[in-house]
N, CA, C and O atoms as a Tripos MOL2 file, in Angstrom:
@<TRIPOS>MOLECULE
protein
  272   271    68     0     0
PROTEIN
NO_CHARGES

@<TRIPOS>ATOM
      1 N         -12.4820    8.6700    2.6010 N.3       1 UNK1
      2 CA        -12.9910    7.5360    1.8860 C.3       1 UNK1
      3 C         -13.2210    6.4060    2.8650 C.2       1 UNK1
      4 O         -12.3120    6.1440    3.6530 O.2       1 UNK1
      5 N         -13.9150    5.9760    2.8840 N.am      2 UNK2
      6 CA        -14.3830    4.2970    3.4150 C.3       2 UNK2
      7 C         -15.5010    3.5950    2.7000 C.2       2 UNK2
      8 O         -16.0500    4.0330    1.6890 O.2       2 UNK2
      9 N         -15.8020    2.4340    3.3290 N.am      3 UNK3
     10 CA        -16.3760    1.2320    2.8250 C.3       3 UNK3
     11 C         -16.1330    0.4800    1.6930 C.2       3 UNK3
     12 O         -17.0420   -0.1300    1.1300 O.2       3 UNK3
     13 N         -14.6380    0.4630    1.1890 N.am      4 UNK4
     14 CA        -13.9240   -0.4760    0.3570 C.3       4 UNK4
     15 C         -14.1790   -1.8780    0.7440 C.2       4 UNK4
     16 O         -14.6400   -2.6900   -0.0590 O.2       4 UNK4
     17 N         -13.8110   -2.2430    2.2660 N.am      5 UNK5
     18 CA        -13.4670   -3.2940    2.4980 C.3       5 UNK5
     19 C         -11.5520   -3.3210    2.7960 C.2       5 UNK5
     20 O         -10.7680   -4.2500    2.9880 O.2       5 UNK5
     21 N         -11.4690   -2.6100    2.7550 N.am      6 UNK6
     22 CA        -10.2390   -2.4440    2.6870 C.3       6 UNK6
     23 C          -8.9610   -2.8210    1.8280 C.2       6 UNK6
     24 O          -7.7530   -2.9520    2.0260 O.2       6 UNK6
     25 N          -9.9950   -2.9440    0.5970 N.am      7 UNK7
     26 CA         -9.3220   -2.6250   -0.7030 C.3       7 UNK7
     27 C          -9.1220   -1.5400   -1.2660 C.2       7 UNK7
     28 O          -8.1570   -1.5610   -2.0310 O.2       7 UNK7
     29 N          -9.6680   -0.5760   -1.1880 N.am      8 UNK8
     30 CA         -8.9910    1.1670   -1.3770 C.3       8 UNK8
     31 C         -10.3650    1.3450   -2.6980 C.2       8 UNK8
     32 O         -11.3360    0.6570   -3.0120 O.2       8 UNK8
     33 N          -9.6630    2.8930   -3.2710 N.am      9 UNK9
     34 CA        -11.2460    2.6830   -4.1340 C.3       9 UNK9
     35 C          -9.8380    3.8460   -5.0590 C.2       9 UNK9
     36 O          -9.0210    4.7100   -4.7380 O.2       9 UNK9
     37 N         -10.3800    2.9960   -6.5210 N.am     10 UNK10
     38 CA         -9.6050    3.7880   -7.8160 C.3      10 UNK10
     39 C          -9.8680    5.3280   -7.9220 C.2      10 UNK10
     40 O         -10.9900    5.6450   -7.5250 O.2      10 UNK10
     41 N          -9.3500    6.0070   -8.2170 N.am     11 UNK11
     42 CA         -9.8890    7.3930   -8.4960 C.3      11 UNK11
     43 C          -9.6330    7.4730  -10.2010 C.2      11 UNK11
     44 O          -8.5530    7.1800  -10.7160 O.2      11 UNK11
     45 N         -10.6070    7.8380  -10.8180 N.am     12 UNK12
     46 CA        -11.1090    7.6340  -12.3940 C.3      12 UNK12
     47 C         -10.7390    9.4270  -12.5500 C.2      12 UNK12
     48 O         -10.6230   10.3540  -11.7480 O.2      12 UNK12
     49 N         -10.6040    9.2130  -14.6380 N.am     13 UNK13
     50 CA        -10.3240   10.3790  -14.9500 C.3      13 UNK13
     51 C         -11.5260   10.9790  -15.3710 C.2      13 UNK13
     52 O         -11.6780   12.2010  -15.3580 O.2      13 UNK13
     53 N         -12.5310   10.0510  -15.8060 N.am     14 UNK14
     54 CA        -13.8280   10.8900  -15.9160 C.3      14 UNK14
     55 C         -15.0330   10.1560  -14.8360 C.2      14 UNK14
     56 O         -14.5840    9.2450  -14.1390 O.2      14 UNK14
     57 N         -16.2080   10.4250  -14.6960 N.am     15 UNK15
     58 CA        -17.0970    9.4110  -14.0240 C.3      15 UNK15
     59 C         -17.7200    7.8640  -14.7650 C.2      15 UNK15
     60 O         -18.1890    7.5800  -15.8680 O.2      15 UNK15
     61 N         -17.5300    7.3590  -13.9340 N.am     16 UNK16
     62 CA        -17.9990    5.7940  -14.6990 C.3      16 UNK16
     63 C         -16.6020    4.8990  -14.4520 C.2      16 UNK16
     64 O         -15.4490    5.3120  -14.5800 O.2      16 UNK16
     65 N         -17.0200    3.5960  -14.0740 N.am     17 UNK17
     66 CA        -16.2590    2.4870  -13.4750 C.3      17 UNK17
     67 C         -15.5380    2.2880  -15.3970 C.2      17 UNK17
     68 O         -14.3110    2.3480  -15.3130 O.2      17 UNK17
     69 N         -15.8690    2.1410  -16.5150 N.am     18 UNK18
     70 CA        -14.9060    2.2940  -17.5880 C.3      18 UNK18
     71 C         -13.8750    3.1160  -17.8430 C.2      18 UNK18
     72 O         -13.0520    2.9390  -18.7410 O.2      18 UNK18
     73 N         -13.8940    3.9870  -17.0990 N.am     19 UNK19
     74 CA        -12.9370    5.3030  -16.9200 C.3      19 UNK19
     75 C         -11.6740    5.2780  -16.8150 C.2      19 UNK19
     76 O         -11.3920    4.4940  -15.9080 O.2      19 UNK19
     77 N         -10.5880    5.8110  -17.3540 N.am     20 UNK20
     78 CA         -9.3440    5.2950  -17.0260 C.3      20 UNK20
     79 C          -8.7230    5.2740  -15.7630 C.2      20 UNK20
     80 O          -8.7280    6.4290  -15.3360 O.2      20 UNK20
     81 N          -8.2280    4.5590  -15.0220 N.am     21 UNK21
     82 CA         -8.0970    4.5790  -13.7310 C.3      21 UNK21
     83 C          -6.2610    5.7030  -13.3660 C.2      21 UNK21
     84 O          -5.1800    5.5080  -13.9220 O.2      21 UNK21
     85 N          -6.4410    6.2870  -12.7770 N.am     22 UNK22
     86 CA         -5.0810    7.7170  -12.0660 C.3      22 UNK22
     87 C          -4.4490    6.7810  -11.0990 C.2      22 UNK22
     88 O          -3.3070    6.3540  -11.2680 O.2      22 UNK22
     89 N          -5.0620    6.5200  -10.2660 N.am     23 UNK23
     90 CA         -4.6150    6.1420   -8.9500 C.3      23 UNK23
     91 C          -5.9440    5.3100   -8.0860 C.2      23 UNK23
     92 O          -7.1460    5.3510   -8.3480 O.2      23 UNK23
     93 N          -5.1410    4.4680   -6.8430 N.am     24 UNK24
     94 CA         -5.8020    4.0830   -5.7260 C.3      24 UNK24
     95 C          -5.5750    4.3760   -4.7350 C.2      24 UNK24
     96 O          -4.3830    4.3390   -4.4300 O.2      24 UNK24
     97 N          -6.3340    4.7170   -3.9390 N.am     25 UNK25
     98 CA         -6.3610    5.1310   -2.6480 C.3      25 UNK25
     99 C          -6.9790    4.4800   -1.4930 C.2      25 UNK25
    100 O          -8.0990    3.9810   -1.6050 O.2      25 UNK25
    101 N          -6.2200    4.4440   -0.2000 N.am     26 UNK26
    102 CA         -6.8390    3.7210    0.6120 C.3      26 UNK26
    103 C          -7.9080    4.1870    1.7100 C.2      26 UNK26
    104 O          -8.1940    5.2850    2.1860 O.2      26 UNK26
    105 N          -8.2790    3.1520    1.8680 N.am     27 UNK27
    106 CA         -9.4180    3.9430    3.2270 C.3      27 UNK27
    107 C          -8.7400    5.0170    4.1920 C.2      27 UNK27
    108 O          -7.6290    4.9160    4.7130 O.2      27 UNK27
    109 N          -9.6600    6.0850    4.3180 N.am     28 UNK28
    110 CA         -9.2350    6.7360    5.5470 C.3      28 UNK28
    111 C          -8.7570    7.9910    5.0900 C.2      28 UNK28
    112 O          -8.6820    8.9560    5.8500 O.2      28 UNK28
    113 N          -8.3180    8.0530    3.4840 N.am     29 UNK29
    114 CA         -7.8950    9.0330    2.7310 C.3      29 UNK29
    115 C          -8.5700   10.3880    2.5130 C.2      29 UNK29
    116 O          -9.7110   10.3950    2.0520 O.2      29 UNK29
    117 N          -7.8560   11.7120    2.8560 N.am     30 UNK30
    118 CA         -8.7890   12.4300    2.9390 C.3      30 UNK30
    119 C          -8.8220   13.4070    1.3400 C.2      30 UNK30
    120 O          -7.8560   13.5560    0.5920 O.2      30 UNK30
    121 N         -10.4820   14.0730    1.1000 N.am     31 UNK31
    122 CA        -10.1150   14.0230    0.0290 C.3      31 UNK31
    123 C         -11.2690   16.0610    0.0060 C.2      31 UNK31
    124 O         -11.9230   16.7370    0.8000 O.2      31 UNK31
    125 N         -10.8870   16.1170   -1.2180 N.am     32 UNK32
    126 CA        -11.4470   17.6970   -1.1430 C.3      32 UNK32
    127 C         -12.3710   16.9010   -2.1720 C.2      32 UNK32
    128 O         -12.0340   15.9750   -2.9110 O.2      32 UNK32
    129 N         -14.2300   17.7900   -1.9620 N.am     33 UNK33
    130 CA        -15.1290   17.5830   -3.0730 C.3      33 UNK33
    131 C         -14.9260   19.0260   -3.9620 C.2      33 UNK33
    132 O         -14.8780   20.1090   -3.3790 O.2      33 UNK33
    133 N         -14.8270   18.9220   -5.2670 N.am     34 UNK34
    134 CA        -15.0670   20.2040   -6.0060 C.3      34 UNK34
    135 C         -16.4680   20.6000   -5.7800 C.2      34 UNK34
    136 O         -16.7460   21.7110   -5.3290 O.2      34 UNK34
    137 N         -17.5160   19.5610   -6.1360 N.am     35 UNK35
    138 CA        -18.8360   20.3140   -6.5100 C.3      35 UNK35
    139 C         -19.4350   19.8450   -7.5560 C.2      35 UNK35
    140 O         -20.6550   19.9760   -7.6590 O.2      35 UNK35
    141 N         -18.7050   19.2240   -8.5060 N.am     36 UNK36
    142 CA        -18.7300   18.2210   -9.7880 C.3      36 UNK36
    143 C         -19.7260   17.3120   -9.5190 C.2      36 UNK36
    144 O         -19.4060   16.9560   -8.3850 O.2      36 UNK36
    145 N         -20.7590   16.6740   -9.8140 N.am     37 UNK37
    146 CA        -20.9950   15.1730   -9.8530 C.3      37 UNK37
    147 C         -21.8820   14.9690  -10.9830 C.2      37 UNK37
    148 O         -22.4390   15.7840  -11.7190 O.2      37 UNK37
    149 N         -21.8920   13.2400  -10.9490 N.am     38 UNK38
    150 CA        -22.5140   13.3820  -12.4540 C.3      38 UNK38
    151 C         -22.7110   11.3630  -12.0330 C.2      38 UNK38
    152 O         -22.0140   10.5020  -11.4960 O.2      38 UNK38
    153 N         -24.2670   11.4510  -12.7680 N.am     39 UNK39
    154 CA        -24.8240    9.9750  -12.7580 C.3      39 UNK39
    155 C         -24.3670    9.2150  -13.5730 C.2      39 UNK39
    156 O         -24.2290    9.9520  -14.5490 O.2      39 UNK39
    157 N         -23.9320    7.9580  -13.9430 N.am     40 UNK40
    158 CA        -23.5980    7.6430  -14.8280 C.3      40 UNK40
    159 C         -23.8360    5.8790  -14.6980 C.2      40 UNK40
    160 O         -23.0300    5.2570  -14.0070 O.2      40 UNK40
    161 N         -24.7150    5.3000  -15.2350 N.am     41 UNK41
    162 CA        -25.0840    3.7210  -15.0960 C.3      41 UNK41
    163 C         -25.8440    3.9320  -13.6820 C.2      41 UNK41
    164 O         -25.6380    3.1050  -12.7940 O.2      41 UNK41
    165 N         -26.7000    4.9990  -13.4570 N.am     42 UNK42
    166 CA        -27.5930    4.4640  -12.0390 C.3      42 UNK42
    167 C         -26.9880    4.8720  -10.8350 C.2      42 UNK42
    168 O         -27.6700    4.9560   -9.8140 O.2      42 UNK42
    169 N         -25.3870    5.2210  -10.8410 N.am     43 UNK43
    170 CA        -24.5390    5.3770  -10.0530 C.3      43 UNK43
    171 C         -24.2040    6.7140   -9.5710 C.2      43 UNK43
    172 O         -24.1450    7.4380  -10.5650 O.2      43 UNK43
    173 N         -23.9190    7.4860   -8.3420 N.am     44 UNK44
    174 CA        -23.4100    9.0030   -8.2950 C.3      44 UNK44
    175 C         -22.1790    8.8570   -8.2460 C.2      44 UNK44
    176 O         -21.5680    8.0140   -7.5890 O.2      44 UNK44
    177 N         -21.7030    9.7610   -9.0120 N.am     45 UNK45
    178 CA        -19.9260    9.6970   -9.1160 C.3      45 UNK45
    179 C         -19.3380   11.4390   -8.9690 C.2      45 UNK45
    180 O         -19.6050   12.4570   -9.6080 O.2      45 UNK45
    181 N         -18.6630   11.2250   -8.1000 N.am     46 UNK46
    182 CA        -18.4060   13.1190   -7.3480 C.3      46 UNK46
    183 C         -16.9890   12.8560   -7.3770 C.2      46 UNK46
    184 O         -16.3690   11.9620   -6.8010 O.2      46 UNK46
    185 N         -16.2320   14.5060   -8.7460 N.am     47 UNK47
    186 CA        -15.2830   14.5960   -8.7090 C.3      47 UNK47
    187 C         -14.4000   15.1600   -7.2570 C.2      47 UNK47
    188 O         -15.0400   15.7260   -6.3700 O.2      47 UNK47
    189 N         -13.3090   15.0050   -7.1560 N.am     48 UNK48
    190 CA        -12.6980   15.1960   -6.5630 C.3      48 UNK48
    191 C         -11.3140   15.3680   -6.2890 C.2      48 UNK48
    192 O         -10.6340   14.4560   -6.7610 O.2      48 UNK48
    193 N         -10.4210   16.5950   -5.4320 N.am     49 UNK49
    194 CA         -9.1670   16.6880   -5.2150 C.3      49 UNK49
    195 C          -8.2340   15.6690   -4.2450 C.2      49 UNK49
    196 O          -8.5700   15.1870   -3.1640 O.2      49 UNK49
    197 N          -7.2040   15.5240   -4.8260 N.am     50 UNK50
    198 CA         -6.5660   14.4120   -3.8600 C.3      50 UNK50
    199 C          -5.5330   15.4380   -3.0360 C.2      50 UNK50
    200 O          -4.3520   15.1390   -3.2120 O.2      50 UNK50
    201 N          -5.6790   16.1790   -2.4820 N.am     51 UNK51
    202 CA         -4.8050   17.5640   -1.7190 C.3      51 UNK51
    203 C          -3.4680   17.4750   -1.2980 C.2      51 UNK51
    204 O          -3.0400   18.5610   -0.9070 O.2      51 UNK51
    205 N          -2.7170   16.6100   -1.2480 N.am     52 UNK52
    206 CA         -1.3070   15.9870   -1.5340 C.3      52 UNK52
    207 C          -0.8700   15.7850   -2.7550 C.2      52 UNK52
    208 O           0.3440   15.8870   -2.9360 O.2      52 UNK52
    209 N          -1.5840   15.5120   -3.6760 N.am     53 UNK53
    210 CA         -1.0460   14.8680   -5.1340 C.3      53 UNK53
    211 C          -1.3210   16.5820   -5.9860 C.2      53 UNK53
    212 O          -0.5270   16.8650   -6.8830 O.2      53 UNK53
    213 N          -2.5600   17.7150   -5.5970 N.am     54 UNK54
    214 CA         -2.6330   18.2870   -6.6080 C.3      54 UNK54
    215 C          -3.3130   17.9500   -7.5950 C.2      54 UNK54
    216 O          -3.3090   18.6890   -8.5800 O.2      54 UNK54
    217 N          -4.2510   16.4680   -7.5930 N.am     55 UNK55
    218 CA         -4.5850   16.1560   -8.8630 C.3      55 UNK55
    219 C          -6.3530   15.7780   -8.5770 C.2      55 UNK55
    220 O          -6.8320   15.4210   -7.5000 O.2      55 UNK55
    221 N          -7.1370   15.9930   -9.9530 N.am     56 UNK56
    222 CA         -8.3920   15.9370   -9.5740 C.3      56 UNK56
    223 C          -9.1750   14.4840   -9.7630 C.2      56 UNK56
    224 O          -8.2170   13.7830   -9.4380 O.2      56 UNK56
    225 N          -9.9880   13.7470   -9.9880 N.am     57 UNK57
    226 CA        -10.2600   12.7360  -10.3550 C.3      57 UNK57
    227 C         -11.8780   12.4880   -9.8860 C.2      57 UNK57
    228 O         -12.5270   13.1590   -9.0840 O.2      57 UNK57
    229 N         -12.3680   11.1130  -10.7770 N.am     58 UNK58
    230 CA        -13.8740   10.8910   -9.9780 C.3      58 UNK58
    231 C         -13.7600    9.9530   -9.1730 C.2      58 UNK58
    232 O         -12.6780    9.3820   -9.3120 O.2      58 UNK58
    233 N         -14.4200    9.5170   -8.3560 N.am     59 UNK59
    234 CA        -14.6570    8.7640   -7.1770 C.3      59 UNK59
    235 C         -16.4600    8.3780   -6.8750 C.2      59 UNK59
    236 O         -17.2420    9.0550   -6.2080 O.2      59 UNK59
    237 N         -16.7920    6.8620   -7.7360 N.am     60 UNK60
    238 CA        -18.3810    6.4750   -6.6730 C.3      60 UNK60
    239 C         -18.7480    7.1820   -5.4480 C.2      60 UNK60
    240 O         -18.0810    6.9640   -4.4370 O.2      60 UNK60
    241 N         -19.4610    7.7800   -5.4230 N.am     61 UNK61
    242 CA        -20.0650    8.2470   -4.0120 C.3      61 UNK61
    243 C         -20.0370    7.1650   -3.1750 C.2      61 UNK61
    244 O         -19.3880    7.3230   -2.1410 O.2      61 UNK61
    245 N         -20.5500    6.1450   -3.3400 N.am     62 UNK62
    246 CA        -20.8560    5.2750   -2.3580 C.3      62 UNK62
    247 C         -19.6440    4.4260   -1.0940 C.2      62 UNK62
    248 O         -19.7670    3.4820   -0.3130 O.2      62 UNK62
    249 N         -18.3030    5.5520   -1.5190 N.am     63 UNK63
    250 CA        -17.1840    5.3060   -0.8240 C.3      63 UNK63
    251 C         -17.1090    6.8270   -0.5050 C.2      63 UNK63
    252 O         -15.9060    7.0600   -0.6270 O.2      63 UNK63
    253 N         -17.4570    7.4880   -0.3120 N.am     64 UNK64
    254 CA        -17.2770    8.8150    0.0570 C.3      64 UNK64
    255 C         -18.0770    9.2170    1.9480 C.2      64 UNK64
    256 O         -19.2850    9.2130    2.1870 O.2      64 UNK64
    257 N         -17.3100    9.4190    2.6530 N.am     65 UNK65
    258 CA        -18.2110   10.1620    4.2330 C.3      65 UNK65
    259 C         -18.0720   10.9060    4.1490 C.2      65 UNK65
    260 O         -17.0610   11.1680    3.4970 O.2      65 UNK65
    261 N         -18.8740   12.0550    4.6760 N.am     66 UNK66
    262 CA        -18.5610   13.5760    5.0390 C.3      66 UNK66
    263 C         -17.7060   13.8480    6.2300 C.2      66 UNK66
    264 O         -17.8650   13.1930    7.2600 O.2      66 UNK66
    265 N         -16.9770   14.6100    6.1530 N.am     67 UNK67
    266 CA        -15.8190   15.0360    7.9520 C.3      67 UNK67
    267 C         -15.9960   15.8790    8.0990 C.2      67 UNK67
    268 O         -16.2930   16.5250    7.0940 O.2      67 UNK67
    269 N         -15.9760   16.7040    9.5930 N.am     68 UNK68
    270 CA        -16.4630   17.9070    9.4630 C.3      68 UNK68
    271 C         -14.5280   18.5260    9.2240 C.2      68 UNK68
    272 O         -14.2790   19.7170    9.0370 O.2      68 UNK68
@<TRIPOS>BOND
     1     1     2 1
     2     2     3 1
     3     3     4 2
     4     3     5 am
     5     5     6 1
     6     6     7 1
     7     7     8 2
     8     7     9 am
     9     9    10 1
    10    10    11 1
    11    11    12 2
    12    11    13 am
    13    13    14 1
    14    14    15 1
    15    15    16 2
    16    15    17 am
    17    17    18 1
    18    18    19 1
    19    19    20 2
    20    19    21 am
    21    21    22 1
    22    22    23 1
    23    23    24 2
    24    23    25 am
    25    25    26 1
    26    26    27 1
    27    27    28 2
    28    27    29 am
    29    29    30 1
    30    30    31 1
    31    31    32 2
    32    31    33 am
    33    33    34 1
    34    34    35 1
    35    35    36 2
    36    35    37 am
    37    37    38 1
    38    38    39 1
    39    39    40 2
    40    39    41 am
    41    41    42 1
    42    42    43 1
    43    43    44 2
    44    43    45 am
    45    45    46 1
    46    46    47 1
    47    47    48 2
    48    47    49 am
    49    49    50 1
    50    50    51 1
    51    51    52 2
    52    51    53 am
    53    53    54 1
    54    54    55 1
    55    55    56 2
    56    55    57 am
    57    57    58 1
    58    58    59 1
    59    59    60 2
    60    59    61 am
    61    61    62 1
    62    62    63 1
    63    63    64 2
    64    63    65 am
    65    65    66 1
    66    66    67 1
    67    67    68 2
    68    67    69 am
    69    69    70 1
    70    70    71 1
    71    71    72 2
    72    71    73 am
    73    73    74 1
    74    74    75 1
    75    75    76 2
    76    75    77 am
    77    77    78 1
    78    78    79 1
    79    79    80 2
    80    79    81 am
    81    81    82 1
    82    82    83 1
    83    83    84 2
    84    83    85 am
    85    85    86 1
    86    86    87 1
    87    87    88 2
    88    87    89 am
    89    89    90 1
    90    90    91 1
    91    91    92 2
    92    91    93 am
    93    93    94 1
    94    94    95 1
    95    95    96 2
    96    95    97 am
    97    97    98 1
    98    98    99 1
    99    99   100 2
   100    99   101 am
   101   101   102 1
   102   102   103 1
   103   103   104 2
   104   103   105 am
   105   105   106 1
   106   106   107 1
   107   107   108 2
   108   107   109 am
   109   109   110 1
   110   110   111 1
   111   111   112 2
   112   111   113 am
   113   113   114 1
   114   114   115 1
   115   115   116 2
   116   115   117 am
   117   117   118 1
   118   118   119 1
   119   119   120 2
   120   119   121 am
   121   121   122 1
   122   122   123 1
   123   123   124 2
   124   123   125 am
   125   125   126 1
   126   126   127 1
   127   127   128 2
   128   127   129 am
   129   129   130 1
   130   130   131 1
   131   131   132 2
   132   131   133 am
   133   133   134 1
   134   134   135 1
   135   135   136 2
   136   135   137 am
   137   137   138 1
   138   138   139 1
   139   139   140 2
   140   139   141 am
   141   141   142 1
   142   142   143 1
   143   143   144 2
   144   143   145 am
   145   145   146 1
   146   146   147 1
   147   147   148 2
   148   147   149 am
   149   149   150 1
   150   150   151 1
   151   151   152 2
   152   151   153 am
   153   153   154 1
   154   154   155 1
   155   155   156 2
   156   155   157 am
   157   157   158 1
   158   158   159 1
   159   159   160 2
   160   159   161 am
   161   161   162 1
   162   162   163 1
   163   163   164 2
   164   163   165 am
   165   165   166 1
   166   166   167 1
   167   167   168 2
   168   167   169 am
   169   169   170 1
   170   170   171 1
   171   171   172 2
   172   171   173 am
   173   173   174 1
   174   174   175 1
   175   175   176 2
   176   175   177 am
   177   177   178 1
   178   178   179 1
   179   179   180 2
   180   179   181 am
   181   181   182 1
   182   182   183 1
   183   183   184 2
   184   183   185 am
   185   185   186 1
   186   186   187 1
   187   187   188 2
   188   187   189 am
   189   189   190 1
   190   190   191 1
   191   191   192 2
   192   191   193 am
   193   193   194 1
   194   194   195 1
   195   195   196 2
   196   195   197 am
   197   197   198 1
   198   198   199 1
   199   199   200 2
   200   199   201 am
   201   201   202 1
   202   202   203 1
   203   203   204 2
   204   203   205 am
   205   205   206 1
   206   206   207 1
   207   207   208 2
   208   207   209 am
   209   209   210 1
   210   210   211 1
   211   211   212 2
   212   211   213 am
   213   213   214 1
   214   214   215 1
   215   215   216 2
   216   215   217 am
   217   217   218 1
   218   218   219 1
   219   219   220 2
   220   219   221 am
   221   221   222 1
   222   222   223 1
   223   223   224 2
   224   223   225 am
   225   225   226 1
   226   226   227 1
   227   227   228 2
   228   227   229 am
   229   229   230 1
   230   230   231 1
   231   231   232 2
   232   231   233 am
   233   233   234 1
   234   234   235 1
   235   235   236 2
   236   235   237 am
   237   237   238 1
   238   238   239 1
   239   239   240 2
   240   239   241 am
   241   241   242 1
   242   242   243 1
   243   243   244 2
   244   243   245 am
   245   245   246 1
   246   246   247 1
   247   247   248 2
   248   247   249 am
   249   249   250 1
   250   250   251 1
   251   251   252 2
   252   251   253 am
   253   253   254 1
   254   254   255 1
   255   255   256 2
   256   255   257 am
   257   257   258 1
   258   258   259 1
   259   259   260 2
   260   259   261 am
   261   261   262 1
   262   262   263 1
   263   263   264 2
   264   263   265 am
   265   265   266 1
   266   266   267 1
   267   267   268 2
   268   267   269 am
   269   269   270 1
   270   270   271 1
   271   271   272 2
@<TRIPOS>SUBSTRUCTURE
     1 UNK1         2 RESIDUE 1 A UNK
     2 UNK2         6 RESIDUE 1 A UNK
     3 UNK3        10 RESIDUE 1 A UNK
     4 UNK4        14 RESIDUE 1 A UNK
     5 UNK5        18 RESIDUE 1 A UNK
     6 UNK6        22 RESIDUE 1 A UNK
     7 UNK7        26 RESIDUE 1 A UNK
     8 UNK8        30 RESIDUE 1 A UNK
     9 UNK9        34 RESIDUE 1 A UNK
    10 UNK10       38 RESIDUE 1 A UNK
    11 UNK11       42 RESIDUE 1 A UNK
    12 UNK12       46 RESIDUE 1 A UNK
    13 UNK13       50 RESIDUE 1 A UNK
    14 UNK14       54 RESIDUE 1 A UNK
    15 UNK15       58 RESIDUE 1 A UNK
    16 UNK16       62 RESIDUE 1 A UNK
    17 UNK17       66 RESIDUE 1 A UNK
    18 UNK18       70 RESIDUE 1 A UNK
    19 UNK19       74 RESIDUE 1 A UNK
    20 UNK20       78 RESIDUE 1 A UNK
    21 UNK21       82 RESIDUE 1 A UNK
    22 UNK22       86 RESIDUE 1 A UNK
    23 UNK23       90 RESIDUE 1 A UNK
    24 UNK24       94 RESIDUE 1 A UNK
    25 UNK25       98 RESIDUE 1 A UNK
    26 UNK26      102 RESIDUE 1 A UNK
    27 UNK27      106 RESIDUE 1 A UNK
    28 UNK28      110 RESIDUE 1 A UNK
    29 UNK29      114 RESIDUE 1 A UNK
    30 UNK30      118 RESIDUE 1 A UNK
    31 UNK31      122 RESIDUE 1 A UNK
    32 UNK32      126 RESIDUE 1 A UNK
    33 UNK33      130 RESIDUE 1 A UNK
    34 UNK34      134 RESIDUE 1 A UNK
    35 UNK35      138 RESIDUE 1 A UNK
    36 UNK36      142 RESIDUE 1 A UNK
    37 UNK37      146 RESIDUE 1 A UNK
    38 UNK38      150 RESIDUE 1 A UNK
    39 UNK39      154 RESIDUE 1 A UNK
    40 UNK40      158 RESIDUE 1 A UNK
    41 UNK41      162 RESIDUE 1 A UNK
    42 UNK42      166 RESIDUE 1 A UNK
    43 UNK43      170 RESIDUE 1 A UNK
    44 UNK44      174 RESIDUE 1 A UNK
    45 UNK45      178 RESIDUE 1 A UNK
    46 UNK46      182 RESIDUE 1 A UNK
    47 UNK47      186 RESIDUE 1 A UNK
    48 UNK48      190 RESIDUE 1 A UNK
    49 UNK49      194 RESIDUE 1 A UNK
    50 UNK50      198 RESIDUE 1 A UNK
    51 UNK51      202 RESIDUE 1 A UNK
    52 UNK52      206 RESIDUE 1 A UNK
    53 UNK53      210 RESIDUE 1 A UNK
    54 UNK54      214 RESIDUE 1 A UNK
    55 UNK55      218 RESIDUE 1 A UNK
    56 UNK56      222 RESIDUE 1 A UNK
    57 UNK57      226 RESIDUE 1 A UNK
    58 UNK58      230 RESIDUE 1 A UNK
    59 UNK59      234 RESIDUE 1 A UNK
    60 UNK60      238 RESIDUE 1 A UNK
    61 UNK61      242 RESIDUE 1 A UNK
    62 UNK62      246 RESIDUE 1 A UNK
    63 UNK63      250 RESIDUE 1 A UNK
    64 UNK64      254 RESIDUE 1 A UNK
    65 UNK65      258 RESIDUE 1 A UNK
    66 UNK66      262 RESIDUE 1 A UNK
    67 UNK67      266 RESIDUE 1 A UNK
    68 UNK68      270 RESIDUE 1 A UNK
C-alpha cells in the first residue's frame, strides 16, 4: 500500500468508501490481491488479503502498487 500520505488506508468489508470499515493499515503494508474488483462511485476498489490477519477486505485501488 502507499500514497496515503501517511495516514494508512481503511480496509472496507464490501467496495465503496460507505462500507463498514475492518481495519487500517499503514503504508508499506503488504497485501495479497484475490482477483475481485468492482467500480463503485467512478472509483476501482480491489478486494484483498491481509496475509497476517487471515482476513479479506476492499481497498481503493488508488493506494495499491504492484511488488514483484
Amino acid at each position: 500500500m502507499a500514497n496515503t500520505g501517511g495516514s494508512g488506508v481503511t480496509v472496507r468489508a464490501e467496495p465503496g468508501s460507505q462500507a463498514a470499515a475492518m481495519l487500517t493499515l499503514r503504508d508499506g503494508t503488504r497485501l495479497n490481491l484475490t482477483g475481485q474488483e468492482q467500480t463503485v462511485a467512478a472509483r476501482l476498489w480491489r478486494e484483498v488479503e491481509v496475509p497476517d490477519r487471515g482476513q479479506t477486505g476492499w481497498v481503493s485501488s488508488e493506494y495499491l502498487t504492484l511488488q514483484p
